[in-house]
C-alpha positions as CSV (number, residue, x, y, z in Angstrom):
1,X,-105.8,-62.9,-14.3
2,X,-109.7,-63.9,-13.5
3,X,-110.8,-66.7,-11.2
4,X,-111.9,-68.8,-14.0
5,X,-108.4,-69.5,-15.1
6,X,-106.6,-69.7,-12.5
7,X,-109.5,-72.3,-11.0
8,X,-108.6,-74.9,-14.3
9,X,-105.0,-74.0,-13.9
10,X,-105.0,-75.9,-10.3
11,X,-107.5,-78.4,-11.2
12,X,-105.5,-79.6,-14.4
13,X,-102.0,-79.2,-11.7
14,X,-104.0,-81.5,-9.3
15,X,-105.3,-83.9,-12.2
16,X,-101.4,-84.1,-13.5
17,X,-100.2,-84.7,-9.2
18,X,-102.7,-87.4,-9.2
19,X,-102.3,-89.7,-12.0
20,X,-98.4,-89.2,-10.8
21,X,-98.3,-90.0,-7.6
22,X,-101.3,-92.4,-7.3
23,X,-99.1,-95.3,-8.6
24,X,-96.1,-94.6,-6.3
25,X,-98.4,-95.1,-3.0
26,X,-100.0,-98.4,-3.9
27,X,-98.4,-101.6,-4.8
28,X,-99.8,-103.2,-7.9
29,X,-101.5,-105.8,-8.3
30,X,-102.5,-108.4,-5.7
31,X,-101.4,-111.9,-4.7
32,X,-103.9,-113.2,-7.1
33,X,-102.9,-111.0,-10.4
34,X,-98.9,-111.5,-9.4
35,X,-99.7,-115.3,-8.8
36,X,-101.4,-115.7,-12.5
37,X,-98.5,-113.4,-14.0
38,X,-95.6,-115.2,-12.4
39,X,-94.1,-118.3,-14.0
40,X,-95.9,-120.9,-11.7
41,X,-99.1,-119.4,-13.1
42,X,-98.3,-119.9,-16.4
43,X,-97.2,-123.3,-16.1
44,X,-100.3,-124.3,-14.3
45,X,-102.2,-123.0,-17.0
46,X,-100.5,-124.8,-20.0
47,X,-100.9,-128.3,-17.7
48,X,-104.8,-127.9,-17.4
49,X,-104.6,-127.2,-21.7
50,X,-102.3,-130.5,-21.7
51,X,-104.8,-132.3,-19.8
52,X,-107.7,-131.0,-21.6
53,X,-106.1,-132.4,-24.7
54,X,-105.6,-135.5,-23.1
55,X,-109.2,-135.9,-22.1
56,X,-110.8,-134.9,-25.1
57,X,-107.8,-137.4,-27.4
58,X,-106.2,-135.1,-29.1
59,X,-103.2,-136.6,-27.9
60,X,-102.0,-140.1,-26.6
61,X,-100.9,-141.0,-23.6
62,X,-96.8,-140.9,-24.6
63,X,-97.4,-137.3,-26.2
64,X,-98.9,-136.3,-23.0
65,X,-95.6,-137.5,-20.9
66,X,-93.1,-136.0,-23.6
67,X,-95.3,-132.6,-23.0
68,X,-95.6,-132.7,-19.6
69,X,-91.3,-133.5,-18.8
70,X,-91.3,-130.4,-21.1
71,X,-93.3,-128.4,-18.7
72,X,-91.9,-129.4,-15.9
73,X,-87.9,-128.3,-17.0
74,X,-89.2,-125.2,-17.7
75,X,-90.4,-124.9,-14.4
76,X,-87.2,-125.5,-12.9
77,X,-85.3,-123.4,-15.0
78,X,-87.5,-120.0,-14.7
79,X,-89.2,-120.2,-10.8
80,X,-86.3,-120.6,-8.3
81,X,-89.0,-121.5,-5.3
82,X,-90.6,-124.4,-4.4
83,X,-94.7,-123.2,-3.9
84,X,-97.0,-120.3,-5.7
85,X,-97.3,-118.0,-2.2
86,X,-93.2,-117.3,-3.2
87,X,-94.2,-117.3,-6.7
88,X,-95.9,-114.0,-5.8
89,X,-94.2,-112.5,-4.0
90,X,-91.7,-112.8,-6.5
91,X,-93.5,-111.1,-8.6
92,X,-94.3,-108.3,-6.4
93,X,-91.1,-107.5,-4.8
94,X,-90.6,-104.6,-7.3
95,X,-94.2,-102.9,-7.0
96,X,-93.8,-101.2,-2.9
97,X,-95.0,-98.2,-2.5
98,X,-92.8,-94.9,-2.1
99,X,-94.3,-92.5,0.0
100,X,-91.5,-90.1,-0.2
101,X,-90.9,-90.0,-4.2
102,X,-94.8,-89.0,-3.9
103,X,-94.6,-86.2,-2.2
104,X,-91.4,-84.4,-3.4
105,X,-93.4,-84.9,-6.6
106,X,-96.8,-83.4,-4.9
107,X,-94.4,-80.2,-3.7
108,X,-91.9,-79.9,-7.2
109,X,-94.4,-80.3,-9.6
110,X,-96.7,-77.6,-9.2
111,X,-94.0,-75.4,-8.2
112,X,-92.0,-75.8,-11.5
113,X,-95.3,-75.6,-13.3
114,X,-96.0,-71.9,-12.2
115,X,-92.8,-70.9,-12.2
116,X,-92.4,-72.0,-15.7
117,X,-95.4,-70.2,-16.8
118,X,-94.2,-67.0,-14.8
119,X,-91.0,-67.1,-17.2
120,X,-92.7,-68.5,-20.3
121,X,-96.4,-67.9,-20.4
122,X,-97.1,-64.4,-18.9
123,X,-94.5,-62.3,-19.4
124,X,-93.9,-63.9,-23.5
125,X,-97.7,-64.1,-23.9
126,X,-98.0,-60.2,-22.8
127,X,-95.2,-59.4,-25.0
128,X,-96.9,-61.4,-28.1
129,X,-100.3,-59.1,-27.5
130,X,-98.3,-56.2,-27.3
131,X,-96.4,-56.0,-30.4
132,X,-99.4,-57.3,-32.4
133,X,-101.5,-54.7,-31.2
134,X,-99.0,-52.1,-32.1
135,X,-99.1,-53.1,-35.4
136,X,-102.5,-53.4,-35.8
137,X,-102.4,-49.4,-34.3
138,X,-99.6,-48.4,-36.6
139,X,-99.5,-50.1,-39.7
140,X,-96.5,-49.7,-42.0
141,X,-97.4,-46.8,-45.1
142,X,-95.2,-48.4,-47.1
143,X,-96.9,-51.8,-46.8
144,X,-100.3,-49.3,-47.2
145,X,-98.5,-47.5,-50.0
146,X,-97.8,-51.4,-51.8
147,X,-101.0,-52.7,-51.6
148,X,-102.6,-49.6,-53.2
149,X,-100.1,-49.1,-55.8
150,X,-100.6,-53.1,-56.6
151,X,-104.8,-52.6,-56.9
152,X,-104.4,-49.5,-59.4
153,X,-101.8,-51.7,-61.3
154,X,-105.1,-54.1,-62.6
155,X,-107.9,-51.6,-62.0
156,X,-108.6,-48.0,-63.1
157,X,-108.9,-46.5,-60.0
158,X,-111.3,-43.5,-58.7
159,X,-110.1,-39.9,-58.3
160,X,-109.7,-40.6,-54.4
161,X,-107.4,-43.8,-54.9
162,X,-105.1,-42.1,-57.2
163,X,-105.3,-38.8,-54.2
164,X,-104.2,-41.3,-51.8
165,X,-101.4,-42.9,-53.5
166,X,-100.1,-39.4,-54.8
167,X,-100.2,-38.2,-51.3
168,X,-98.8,-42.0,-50.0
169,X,-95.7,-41.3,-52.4
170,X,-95.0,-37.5,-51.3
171,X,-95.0,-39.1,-47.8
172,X,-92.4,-41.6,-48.7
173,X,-90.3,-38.9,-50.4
174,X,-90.7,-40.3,-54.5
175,X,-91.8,-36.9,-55.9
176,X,-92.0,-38.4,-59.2
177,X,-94.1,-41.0,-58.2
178,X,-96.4,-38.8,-56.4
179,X,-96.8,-36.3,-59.4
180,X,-97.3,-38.8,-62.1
181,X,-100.4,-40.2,-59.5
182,X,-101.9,-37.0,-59.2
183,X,-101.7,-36.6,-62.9
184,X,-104.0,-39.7,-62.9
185,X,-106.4,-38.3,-60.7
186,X,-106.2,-35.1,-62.9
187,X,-107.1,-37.3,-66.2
188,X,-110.6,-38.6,-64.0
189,X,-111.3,-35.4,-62.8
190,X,-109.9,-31.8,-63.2
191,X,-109.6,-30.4,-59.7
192,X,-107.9,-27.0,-57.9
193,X,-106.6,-29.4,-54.9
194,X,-105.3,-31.9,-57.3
195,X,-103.0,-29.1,-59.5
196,X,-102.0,-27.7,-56.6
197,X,-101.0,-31.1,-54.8
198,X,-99.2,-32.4,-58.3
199,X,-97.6,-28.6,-58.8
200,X,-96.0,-29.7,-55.1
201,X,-94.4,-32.6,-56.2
202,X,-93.1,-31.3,-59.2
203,X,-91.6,-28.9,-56.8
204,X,-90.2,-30.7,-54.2
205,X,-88.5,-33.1,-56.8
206,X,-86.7,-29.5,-58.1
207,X,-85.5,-28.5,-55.1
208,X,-88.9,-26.9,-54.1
209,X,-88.5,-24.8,-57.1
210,X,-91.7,-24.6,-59.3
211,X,-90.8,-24.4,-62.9
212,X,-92.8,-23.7,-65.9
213,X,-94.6,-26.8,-65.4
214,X,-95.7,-26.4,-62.2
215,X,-96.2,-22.6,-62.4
216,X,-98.6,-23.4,-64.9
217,X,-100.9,-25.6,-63.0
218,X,-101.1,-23.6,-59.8
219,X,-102.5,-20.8,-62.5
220,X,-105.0,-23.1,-63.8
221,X,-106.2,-23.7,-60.1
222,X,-106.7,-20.5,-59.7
223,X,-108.7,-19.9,-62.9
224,X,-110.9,-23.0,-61.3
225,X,-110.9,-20.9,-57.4
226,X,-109.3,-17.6,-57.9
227,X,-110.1,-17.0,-53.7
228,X,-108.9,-20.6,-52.5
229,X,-106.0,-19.3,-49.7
230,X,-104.1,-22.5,-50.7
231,X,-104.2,-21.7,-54.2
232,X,-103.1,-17.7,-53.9
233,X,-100.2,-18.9,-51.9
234,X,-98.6,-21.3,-54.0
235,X,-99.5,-18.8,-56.6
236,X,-97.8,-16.4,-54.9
237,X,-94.8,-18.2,-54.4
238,X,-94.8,-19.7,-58.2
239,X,-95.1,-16.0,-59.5
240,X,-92.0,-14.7,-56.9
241,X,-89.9,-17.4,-58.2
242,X,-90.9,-16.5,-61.3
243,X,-90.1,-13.1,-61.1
244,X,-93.1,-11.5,-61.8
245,X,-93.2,-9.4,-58.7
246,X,-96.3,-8.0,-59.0
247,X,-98.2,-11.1,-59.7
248,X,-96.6,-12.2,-56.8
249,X,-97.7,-9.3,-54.2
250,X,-101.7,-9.0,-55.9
251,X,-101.7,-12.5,-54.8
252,X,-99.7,-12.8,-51.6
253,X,-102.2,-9.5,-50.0
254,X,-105.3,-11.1,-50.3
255,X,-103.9,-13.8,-47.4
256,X,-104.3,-10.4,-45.5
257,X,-107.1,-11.7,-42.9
258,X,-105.4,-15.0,-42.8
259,X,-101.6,-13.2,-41.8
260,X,-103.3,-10.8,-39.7
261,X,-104.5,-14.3,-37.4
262,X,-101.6,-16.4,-37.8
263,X,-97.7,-15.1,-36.8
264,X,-95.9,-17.7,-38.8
265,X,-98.2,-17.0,-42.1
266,X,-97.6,-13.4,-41.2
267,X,-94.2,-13.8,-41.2
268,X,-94.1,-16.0,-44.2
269,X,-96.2,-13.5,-46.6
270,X,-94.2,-10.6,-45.7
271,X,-91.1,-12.2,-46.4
272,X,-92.3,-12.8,-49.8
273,X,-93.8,-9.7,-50.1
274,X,-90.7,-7.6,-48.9
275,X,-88.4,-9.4,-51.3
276,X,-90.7,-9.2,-54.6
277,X,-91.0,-4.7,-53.1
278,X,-87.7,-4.3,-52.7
279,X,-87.4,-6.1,-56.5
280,X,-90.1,-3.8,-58.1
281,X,-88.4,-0.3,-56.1
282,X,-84.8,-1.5,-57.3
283,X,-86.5,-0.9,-60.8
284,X,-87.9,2.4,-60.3
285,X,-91.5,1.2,-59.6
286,X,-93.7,2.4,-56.6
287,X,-94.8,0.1,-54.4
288,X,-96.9,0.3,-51.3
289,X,-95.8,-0.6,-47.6
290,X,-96.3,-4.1,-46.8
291,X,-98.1,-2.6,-43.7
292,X,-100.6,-1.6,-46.2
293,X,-100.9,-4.0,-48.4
294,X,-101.7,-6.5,-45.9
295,X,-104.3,-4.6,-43.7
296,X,-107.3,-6.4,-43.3
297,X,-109.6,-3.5,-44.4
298,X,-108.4,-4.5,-48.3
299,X,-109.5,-7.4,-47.9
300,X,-112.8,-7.9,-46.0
301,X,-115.1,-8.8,-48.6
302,X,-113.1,-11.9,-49.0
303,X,-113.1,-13.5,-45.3
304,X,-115.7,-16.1,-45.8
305,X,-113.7,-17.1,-48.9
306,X,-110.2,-17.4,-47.4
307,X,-111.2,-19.2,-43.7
308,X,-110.9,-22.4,-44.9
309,X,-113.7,-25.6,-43.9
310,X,-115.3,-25.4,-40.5
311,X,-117.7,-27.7,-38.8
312,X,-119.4,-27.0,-35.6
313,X,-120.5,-29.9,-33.9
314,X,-123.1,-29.8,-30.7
315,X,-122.3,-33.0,-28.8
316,X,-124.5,-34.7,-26.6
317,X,-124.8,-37.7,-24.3
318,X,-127.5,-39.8,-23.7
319,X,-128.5,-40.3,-20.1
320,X,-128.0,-44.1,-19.7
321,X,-124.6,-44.3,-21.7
322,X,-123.6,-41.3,-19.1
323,X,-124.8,-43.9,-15.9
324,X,-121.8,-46.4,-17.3
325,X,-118.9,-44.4,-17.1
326,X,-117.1,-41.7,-15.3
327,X,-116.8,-38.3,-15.4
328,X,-113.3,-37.9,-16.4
329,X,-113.5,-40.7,-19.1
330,X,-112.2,-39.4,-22.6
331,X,-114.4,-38.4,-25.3
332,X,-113.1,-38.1,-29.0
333,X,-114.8,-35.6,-31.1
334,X,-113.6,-36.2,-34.9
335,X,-114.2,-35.7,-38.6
336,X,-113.0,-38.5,-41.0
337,X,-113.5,-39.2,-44.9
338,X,-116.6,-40.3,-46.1
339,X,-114.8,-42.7,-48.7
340,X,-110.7,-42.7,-47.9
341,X,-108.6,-43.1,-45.3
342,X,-109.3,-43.5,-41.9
343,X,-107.6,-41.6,-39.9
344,X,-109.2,-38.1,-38.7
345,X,-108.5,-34.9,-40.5
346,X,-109.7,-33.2,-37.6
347,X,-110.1,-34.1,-33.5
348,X,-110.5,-32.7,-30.5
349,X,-110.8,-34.5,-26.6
350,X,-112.8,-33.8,-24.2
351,X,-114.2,-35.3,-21.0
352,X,-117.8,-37.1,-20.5
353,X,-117.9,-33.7,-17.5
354,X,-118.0,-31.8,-19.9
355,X,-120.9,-32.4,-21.9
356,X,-123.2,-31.2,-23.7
357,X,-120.7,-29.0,-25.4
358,X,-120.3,-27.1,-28.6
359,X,-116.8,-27.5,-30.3
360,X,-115.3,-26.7,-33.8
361,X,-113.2,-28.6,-36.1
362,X,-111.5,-27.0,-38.9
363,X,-108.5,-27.4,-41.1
364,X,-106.2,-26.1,-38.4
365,X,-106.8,-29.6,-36.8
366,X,-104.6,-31.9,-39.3
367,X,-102.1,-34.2,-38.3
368,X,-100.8,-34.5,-41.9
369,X,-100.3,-32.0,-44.3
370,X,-103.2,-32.3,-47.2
371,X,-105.0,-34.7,-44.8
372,X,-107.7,-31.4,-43.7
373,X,-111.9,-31.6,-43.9
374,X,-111.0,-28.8,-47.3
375,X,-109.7,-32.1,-48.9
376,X,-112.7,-34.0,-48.7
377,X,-116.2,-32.8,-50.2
378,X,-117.8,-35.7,-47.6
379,X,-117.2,-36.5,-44.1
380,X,-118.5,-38.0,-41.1
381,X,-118.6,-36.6,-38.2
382,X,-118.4,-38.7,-35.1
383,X,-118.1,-38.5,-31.2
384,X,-117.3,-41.2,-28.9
385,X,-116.8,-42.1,-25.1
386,X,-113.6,-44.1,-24.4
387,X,-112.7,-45.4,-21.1
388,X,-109.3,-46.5,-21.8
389,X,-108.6,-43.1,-23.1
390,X,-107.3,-45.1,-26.5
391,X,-107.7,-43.2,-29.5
392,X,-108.7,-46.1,-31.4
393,X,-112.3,-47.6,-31.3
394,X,-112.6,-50.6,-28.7
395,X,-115.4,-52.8,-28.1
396,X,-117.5,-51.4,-25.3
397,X,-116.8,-47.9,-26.0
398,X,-119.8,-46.1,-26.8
399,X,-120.5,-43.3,-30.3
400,X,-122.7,-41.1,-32.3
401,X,-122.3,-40.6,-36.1
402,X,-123.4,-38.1,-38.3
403,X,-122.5,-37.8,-42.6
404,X,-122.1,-34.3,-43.9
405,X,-122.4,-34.8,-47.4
406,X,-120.8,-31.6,-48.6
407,X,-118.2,-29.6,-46.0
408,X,-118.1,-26.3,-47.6
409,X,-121.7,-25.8,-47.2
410,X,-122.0,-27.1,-43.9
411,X,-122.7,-23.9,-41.8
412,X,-125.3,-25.0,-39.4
413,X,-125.0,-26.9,-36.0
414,X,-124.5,-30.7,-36.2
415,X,-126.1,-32.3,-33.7
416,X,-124.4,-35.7,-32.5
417,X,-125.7,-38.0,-29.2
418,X,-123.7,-40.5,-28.1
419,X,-125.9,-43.4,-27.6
420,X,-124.6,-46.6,-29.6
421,X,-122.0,-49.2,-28.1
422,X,-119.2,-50.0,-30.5
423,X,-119.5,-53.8,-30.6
């Protein structure tokens, strides 16, 4: 809590103690103010009216004495003392001051008051901030997913939109939904990424079985990019189901470089691989080792092809931003879409020590299957100081942006100083 508040808080507490306790240690109203509220006061009053009326003849003399025996029964009846110094302190008897009421007031009050806001105020208020913040960090994807699916309902939609809801329903597990969304996307614009995300879900809704619908669009994606690693995988798989064993291997060796790099793709492609030879062998066919067929020599004129999207990004710092924070303060480098969702398709963390620094990020960097820089022709590329450590943007952080406009063909350096404060 700052000074400021805590400041009003007593000041309003002492405000609320005054106008409390001020009337309990004074009596009120003098002699004077009881003496014209008591009933000896008000009789006086209506006599010099009566005599007024008298004097100026608005009344006759017998009036007058009929008024005046009026007057004075009421008297009688309502003051039970003789003279107007009793009168008042009639009046007054009930007004004395309490000096004790005052100050168990003084003590209770502000006592309750901050022990109510200790039980009430801090504790519910922090709670409040809490769980709005978390879900303002983590919104719901199905809420994401509804509001998406209710915009393409009245509008045609662009190729990404229709992406994003394909992928938003293979999430959510409705494989039908999410095929029939890429198909959209498919009508706007005939894509390798699309058939291959569309052959999925056809897939997954058969028990991850790709039948002769969804064979036949991972072979049309690789007509479109016959070297695309993502493509000669499904392809090889599609084929193995299939039971064209050959097919199957020609496509499953040319992940060579990539197996020879990775142990679970390794493992993965031989399986295949072992399973489609033992096929081909049980039917009199000869069939290279898998050692062979997967060495990387086979397969070296196609290593640019098969590495996947890459960035290199040469982050900097500019020398006043460095002055505001400290050395071990986190620093986000990321990659996110141009147009699309938000959230990174690839990040790395750093500290502000550690800069200027080259990095990479590359495919291998997704949080979310599909949700890679190969899945995005357009990116920006960004790289930001955060002294929370939160790895969402907060006011006072400071960042650097740079757009790639196409990621396959970025091969050079990006060069990114961190020198704007995110307001």
């Amino acid at each position: 809590m700052n000074v400021t508040f805590w400041a009003l808080t007593v000041l309003m507490l002492l405000v609320a103690i005054g106008i409390i306790v001020y009337p309990l240690l004074r009596s009120r109203g003098s002699t004077a103010v009881a003496y014209r509220e008591s009933n000896l006061g008000l009789y006086e009053e209506k006599l010099q009216e009566l005599d007024t009326d008298l004097a100026e003849a608005r009344i006759d003399q017998e009036n007058y004495r009929i008024a005046r025996q009026e007057l004075d029964r009421e008297l009688l009846d309502n003051v039970p003392v003789e003279n107007t110094a009793t009168a008042s302190e009639q009046c007054t008897a009930s007004a004395k001051r309490h000096p004790v009421l005052a100050l168990v007031l003084a003590i209770f009050l502000p006592a309750f008051a901050l022990l109510l806001y200790q039980d009430l105020g801090m504790h519910a208020g922090s709670n409040v901030v809490q769980v709005q913040t978390d879900q303002q960090q983590t919104p719901s994807v199905e809420a994401m997913t509804a509001k998406l699916e209710t915009y393409l309902q009245s509008n045609e939609g662009t190729v990404q939109e229709w992406r994003m809801l394909g992928r938003a329903y293979k999430h959510l597990k409705r494989y039908q939904d999410s095929a029939e969304a890429f198909g959209r996307a498919l009508e706007l614009q005939p894509d390798a990424q699309l058939m291959l995300e569309k052959a999925e879900a056809i897939a997954l809704q058969n028990n991850e079985v790709f039948n002769d619908e969804a064979r036949e669009l991972v072979l049309q994606a690789k007509k479109l990019e016959p070297d695309n690693i993502n493509v000669l995988w499904f392809a090889g798989v599609a084929e193995f189901q299939a039971e064209h064993y050959r097919e199957a291997i020609d496509n499953l060796s040319q992940l060579a470089t990539v197996a020879n790099s990775d142990k679970d793709v390794d493992q993965s492609i031989r399986f295949y691989i072992e399973k489609a030879r033992a096929a081909l062998i049980a039917k009199g066919e000869t069939v290279a080792t898998v050692d062979n067929l997967l060495k990387v020599d086979a397969v070296a004129d196609q290593t640019a092809a098969i590495t996947g999207a890459s960035i290199r990004v040469a982050v900097s710092v500019d020398a006043a931003v460095r002055a505001r924070f400290s050395p071990g303060d986190a620093v986000f480098v990321y990659a996110k879409a141009a147009q699309g969702p938000k959230m990174p398709l690839a990040v790395q963390r750093l500290t502000l020590a550690q800069l200027p620094a080259e990095i990479s990020l590359d495919d291998s960097m997704s949080m979310i299957d599909g949700m890679n820089l190969s899945a995005f022709p357009s990116v920006v590329v960004a790289a930001r100081i955060s002294r929370s450590g939160s790895a969402i943007a907060q006011s006072g952080d400071y960042i650097g942006e740079v757009q790639v406009a196409d990621v396959n063909s970025a091969n050079k350096i990006i060069d990114i100083s961190i020198d704007r404060v995110v307001p």
